[in-house]
N, C-alpha and C positions, 0 to 999 in steps of 0.2 A: 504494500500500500504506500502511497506518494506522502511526504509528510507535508508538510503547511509549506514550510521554505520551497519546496518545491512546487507544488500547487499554485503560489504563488508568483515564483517566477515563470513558470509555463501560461499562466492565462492571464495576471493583470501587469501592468507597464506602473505598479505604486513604488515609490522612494524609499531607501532602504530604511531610514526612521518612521515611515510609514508600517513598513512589514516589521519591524520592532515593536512597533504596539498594537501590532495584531499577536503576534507572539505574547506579550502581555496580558490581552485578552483571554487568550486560552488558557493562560497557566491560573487565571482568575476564577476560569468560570464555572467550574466544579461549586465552587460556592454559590454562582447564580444556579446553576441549575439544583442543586438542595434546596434551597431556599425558595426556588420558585413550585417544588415539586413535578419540573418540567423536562426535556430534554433542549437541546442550544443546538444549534446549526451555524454556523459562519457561512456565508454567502458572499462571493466576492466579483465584481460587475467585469463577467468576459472585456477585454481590452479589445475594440475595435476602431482606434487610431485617437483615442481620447474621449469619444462622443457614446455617451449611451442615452440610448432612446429608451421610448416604451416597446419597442420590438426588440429590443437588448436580451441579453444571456444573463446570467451568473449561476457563478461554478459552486459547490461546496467545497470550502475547503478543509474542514475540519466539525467536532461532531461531538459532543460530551450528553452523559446519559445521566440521571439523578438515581442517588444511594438511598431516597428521600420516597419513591413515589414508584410507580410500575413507567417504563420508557413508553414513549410512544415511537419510537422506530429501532427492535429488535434484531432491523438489520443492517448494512452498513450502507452510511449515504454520502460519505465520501468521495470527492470525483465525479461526482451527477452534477447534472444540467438541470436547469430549471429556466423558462424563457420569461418573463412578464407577464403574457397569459396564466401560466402554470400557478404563479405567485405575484400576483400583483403587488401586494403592500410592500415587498421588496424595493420597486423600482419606487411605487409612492412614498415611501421611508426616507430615502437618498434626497427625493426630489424636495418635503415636504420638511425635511430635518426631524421630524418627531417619531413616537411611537404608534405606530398603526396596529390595532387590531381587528381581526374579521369578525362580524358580526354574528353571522353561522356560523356553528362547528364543519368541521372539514371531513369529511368522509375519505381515509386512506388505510389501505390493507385492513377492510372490516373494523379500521378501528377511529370509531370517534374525537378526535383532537381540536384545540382550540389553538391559533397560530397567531401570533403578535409578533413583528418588523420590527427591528430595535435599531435604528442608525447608529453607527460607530465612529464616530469623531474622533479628527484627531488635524492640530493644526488649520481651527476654522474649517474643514472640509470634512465630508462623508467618504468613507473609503470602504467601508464593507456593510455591512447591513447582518445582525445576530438574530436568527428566527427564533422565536420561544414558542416550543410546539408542548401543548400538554393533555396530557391522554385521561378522556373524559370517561373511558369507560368503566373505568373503578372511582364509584361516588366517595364524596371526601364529605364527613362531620362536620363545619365551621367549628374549632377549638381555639382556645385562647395564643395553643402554639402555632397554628397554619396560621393565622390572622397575623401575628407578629413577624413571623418568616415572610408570608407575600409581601407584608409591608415593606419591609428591609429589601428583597429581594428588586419592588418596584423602585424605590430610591435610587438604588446599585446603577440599575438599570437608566434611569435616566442619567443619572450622571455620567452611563459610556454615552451616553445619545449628546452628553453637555461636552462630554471630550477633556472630564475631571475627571473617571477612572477609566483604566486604573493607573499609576503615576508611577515613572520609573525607579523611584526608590524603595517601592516597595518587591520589586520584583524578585529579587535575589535569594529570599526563602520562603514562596511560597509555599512549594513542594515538602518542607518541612513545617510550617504553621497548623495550628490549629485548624478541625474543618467544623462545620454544621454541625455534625452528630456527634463530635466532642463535647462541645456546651457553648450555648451562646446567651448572652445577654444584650437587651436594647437599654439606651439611655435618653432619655430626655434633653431638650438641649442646655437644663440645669444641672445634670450628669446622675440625675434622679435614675434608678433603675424603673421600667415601665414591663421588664419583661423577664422573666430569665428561666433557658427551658432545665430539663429535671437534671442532666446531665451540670449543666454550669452551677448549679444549686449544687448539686453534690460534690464536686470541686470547692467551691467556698466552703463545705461544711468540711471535709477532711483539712483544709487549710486551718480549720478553727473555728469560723462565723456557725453560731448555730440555731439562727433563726431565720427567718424569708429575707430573701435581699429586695424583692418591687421595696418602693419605696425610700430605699437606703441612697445615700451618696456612695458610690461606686471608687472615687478615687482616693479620700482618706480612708475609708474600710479598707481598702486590698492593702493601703500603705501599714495601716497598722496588722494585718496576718503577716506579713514578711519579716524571715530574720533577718538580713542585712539590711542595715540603714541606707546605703548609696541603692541596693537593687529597689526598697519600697521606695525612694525617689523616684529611679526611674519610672519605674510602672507609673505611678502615680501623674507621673509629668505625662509620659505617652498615651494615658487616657484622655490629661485635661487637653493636649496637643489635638489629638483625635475630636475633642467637642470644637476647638477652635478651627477646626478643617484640615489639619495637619499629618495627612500618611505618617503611620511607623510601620517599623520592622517586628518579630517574635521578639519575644524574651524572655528567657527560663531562669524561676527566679525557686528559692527553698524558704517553705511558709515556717513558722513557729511548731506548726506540730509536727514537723518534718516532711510535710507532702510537698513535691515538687512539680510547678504546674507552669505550664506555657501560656503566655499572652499575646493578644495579637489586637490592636485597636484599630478599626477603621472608621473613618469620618464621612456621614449621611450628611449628602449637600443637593438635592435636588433642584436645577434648575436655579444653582446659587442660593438655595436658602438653607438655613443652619436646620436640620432635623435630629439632633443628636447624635448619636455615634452607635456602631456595634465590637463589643468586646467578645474574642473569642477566646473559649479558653480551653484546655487540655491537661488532667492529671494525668501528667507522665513518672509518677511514682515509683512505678513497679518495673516499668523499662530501664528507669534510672539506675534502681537498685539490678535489676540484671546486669547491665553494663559494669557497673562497680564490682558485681562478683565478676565478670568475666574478667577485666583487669585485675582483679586482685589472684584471680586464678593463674594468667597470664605470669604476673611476676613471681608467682609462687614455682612456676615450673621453672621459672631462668634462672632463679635463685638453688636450684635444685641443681640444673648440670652445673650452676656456678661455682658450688661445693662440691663435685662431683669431679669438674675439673682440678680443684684444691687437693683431694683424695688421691686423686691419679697421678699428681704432681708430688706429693710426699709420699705415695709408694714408687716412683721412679728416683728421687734422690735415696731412698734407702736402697731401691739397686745397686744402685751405682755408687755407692758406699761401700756395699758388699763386693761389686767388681773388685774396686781396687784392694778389697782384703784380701782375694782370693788368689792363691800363687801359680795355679791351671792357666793355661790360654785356653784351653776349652771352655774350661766354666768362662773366664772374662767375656771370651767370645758370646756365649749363651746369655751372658745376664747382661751385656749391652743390647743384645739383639731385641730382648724383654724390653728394656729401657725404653727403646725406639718405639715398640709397638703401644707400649703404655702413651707415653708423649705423644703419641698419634692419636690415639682416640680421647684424649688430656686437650688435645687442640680443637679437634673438634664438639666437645662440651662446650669450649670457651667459646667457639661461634655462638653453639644456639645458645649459650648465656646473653649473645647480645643480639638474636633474633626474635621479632615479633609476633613472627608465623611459625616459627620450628621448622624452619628450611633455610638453607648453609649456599650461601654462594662458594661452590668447587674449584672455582679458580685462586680466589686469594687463599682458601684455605692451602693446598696444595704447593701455593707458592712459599706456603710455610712449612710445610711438612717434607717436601723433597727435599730442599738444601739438610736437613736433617738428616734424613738417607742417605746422602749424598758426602758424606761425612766420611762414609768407610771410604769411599774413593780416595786417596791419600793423595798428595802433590807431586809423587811418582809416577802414578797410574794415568794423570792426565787423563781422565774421563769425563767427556761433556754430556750434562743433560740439557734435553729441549721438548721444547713442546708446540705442537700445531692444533690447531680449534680450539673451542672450549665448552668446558663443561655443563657453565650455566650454574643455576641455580635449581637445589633440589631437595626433596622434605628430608627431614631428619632421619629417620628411617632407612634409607639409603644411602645418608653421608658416611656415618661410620664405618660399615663394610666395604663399601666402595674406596675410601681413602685409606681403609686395611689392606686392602687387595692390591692396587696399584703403589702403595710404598713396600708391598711384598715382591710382586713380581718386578721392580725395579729396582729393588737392592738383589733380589737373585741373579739379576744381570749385570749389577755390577759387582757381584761378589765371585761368578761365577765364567763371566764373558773376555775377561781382560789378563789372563794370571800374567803375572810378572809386572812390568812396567808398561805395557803396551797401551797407546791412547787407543781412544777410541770416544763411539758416541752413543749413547742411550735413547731416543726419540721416544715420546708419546705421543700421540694421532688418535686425536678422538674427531667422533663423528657424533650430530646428535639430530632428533626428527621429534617429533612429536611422540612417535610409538617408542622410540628404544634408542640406547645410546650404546655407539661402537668404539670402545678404544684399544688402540693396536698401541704394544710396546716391542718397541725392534729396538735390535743393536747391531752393529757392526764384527763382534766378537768373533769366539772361534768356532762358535755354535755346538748344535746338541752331541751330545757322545753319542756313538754307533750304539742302536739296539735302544734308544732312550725311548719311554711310556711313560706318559703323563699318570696314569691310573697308577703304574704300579712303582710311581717314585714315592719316596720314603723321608725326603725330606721336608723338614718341621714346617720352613715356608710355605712348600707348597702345597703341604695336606691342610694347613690354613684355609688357603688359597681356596681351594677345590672345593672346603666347605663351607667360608663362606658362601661364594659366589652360590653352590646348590641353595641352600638349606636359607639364607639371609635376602640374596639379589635373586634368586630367580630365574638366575642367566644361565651362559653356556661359556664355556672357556677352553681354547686351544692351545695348544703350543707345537711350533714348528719352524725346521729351517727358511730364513729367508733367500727372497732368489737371490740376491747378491752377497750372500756369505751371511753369519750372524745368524739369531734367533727372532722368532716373529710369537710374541703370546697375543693373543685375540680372544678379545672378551665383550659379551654384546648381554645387556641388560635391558628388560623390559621397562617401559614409563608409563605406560599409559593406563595403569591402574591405581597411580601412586601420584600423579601429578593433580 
């Protein structure tokens, strides 16, 4: 389906500030259509070289449905044409600047609606025309609460027709503000409450207030439930702001009794006259407290590999304590070899100590963990490592045996590929896609001894090796001579059920 931007520029020839407050419009008008009980349509006048007639077009360009009322168009009307016969008050709307409505209901797909032309103003001019279609066939009660919702809903409405909403400063969280069916309250243009539905009452009461708000002044009450001084300021100013005509923005403030509930005031100016204001509000209490457990859960796990890391680090210095007690090169040899692997997975704790997500960017860690491996290589041996592509970033669960496995099979090639002095070079080559990641480790060396099985080698690294990679990654692991002299290991690990 075409979005608005597009819609737009495919059928009318409007200004890019023009198609910005149509954009505006739409991020608004979930609240009109609540309030009106109705569904909205955007109608915008086919471009035929600047001139519209009454034999004219216009397109829909967009299309909101109410959470308030049953829709009167269950299917999508996007993209359709409609000519001036089809819908006259459209074209009469544009022409006439006002709100047109038809005087019969409209008979469309069996279903009875009533359809009001809202002209959309913007910059002195008419630029699109907002239909308000509402479906007559489920009868409605008159209640204290429809009567105050049309009411607010037709103010709204006139003021896109006046070309005062909705105003660009408010635009930047709508998508996050309070809606209709959170809680709404009406003010009088003394900031007197005249209205306020069961939901908004029930936010006041958990903030504290525990008796009816009609009647109440609205902006020293909310000032006095707020614990902080500077937030019940605020609030308090952005309602009286809101009765002076003045757009704000949300504001989440934490009441005295600890409920924590979102504001949002808008300013009722019909036709330039002061009608009071609508406060919307939202106890977001219980989301709040989720988020707080989740961060507090969050820091609890990083704090965890972050001692974890600490543990792994003082069981590698009492290695290596004991190396140097022990008079064996064997044993030395064995209890540095430990050392390295401990520090290996010691390194990687200390990433996701300082990740968000519990996934390890593999390149810097590595860039820390091979010069470490890389250590047996003495300044005899003159053995270069390198590396081509990269790793990427990948969840936790994969970093540690993967960063086991490749400072395994790289210190087996340098411990194993080079005897004597001879230089040479170590390469890693990895490959990565969306499904699975390839990394090949070559060397230049003397390559495999006659008669060599991977299955049926016996050393400590590479039974590691073989198990992680089964039993942890999932993968598959080769090892063989390369065509140009040297060893080729080849190791390919699935992603795509772990990303």
């Amino acid at each position: 389906m075409s979005t608005l931007a597009e819609l737009l520029g495919e059928h009318s020839g409007l200004s890019g500030e023009a198609a910005d407050h149509l954009q505006m419009v739409v991020a608004e008008w979930q609240l009109l259509a609540d309030l009106s009980f109705a569904d909205f349509l955007l109608w915008v006048p086919v471009d035929d070289g600047g001139h519209l007639g009454d034999s004219g077009e216009f397109v829909c360009a967009a299309q909101a449905r109410p959470t308030t009322a049953p829709t009167a168009h269950p299917e999508d009307v996007v993209g359709t044409r409609f000519t001036t016969g089809d819908h006259p008050q459209l074209a009469r709307a544009m022409r006439e600047v006002r709100i047109c409505r038809e005087e019969d209901p409209h008979w469309y797909l069996d279903l009875p609606m009533r359809r009001e032309a809202i002209p959309v103003t913007f910059g002195g001019e008419v630029i699109a025309v907002l239909s308000r279609e509402t479906n007559l066939a489920a009868p409605r009660v008159p209640s204290p609460l429809e009567i105050a919702y049309l009411g607010s809903a037709a103010d709204l409405c006139q003021m896109i027709a006046d070309g005062t909403f909705p105003t660009g400063s408010t635009g930047a969280d709508v998508h996050t503000s309070p809606r209709v069916g959170d809680g709404l309250i009406r003010l009088d243009t003394g900031g007197g409450v005249v209205f306020a539905s069961p939901n908004g009452l029930s936010a006041y009461h958990r903030m504290g207030h525990e008796s009816d708000l009609v009647g109440a002044r609205l902006a020293p009450l909310t000032r006095s439930l707020i614990r902080d001084p500077f937030d019940a300021t605020e609030v308090s100013h952005r309602i009286l702001d809101a009765l002076a005509g003045k757009p704000s923005s949300r504001i989440e403030v934490d009441s005295r009794r600890g409920a924590v509930v979102l504001f949002r005031a808008l300013p009722l100016r019909p036709a330039g006259q002061p009608a009071g204001a609508l406060v919307l509000v939202r106890d977001v209490t219980e989301v709040k407290r989720r988020d707080r457990a989740l961060l507090s859960k969050d820091a609890t796990i990083r704090e965890i590999h972050h001692r974890v890391k600490n543990n792994l680090q003082t069981v590698a210095a009492l290695l290596r304590l004991q190396s140097r007690r022990t008079p064996s090169p064997e044993a030395k040899q064995a209890l540095g070899e430990s050392v390295r692997r401990v520090a290996s997975i010691a390194m990687v704790h200390e990433a996701l100590s300082m990740s968000v997500d519990e996934r390890v960017d593999l390149d810097k860690l590595l860039d820390n963990v091979l010069p470490m491996v890389g250590e047996v290589a003495t300044a005899e041996t003159q053995v270069r490592l390198a590396r081509t592509g990269s790793f990427g970033v990948v969840a936790a669960e994969i970093a540690t045996p993967l960063v086991m496995v490749i400072a395994e099979l790289v210190q087996n090639a340098l411990g194993h590929a080079f005897p004597g002095s001879r230089p040479g070079t170590v390469e890693i080559v990895v490959e990565r896609s969306a499904r699975r990641m390839d990394v090949l480790i070559r060397d230049d060396g003397r390559g495999l001894p006659p008669g060599f099985s991977l299955e049926r080698a016996d050393g400590l690294g590479l039974q590691i090796v073989r198990t992680l990679v089964e039993s942890e990654l999932r993968g598959s692991l080769s090892l063989r001579g390369a065509e140009a002299g040297g060893t080729e290991a080849a190791l390919r690990i699935p992603l795509s059920r772990r990303l």
